[in-house]
C-alpha positions as CSV (number, residue, x, y, z in Angstrom):
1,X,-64.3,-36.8,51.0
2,X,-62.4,-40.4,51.1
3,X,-60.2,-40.8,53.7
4,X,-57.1,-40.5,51.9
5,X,-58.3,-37.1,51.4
6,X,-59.3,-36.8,55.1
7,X,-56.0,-38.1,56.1
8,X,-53.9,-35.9,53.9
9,X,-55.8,-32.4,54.9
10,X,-55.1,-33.8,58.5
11,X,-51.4,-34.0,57.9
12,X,-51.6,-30.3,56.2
13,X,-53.0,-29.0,59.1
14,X,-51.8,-30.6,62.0
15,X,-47.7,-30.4,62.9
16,X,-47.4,-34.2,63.4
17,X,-49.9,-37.1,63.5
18,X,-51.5,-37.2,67.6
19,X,-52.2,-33.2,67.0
20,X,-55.9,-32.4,67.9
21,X,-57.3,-30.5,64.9
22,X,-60.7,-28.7,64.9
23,X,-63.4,-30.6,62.7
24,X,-64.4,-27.0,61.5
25,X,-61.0,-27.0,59.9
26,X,-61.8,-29.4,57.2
27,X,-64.3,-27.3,55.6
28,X,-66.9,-29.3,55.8
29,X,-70.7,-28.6,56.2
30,X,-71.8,-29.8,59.4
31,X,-73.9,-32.3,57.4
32,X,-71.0,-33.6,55.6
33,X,-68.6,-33.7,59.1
34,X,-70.9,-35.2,61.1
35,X,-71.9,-38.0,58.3
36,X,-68.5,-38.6,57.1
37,X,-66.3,-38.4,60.8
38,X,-69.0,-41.1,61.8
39,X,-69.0,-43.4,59.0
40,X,-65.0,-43.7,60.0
41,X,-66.0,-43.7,63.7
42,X,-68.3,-47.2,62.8
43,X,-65.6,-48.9,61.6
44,X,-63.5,-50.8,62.8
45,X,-60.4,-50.5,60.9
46,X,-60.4,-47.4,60.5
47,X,-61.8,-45.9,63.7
48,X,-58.7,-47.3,65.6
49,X,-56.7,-44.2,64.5
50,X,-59.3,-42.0,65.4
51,X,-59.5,-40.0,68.2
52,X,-62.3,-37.4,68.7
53,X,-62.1,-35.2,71.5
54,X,-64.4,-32.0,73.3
55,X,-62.4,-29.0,73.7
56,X,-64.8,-26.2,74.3
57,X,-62.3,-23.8,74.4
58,X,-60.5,-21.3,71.8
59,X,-57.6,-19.0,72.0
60,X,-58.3,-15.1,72.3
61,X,-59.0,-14.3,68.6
62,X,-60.0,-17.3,67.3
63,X,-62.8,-18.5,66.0
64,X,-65.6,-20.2,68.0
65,X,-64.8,-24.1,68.6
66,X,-68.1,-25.9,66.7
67,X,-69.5,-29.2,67.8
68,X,-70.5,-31.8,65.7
69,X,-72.4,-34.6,66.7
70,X,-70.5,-38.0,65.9
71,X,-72.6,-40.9,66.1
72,X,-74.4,-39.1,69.0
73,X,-71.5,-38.0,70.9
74,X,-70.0,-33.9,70.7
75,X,-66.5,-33.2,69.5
76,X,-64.7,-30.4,68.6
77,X,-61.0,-31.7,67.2
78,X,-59.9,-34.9,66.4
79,X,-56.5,-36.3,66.0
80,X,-54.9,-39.1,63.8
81,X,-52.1,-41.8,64.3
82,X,-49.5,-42.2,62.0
83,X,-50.3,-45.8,61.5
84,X,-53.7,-45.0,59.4
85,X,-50.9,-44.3,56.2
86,X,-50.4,-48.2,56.4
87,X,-54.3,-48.7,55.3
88,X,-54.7,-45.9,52.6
């Protein structure tokens, strides 16, 4: 998955750029997620309009929140700014 690809299942899922969205929710392997969310979380110019964050909750009925490993560091969701359009 390139990161257009990344970015546009992003936009599908979330209601507006700045929405966390669980990793889980790209259908990834945890291989693939944790390899691929890294590589954009090394560099630079892309990693700007990344934000990961750990939210180990979940709402009654929904599935578990998974954690993948991101260069070393757990995350649950992450969330996009709109400004990564204006390097695709």
């Amino acid at each position: 998955m390139d990161l257009r690809q990344v970015v546009e299942k992003y936009k599908g899922m979330a209601r507006g750029f700045g929405e966390p969205v669980p990793l889980a929710a790209f259908g990834l392997s945890r291989e693939e997620t944790e390899r691929i969310f890294s590589v954009f979380d090394e560099d630079y110019h892309i990693s700007r309009f990344f934000h990961f964050s750990l939210n180990p909750t979940t709402e009654p009925g929904g599935p578990p929140v998974v954690a993948y490993q991101i260069n070393g560091f757990p995350h649950t969701h992450v969330s996009l700014d709109a400004e990564i359009q204006s390097i695709l």
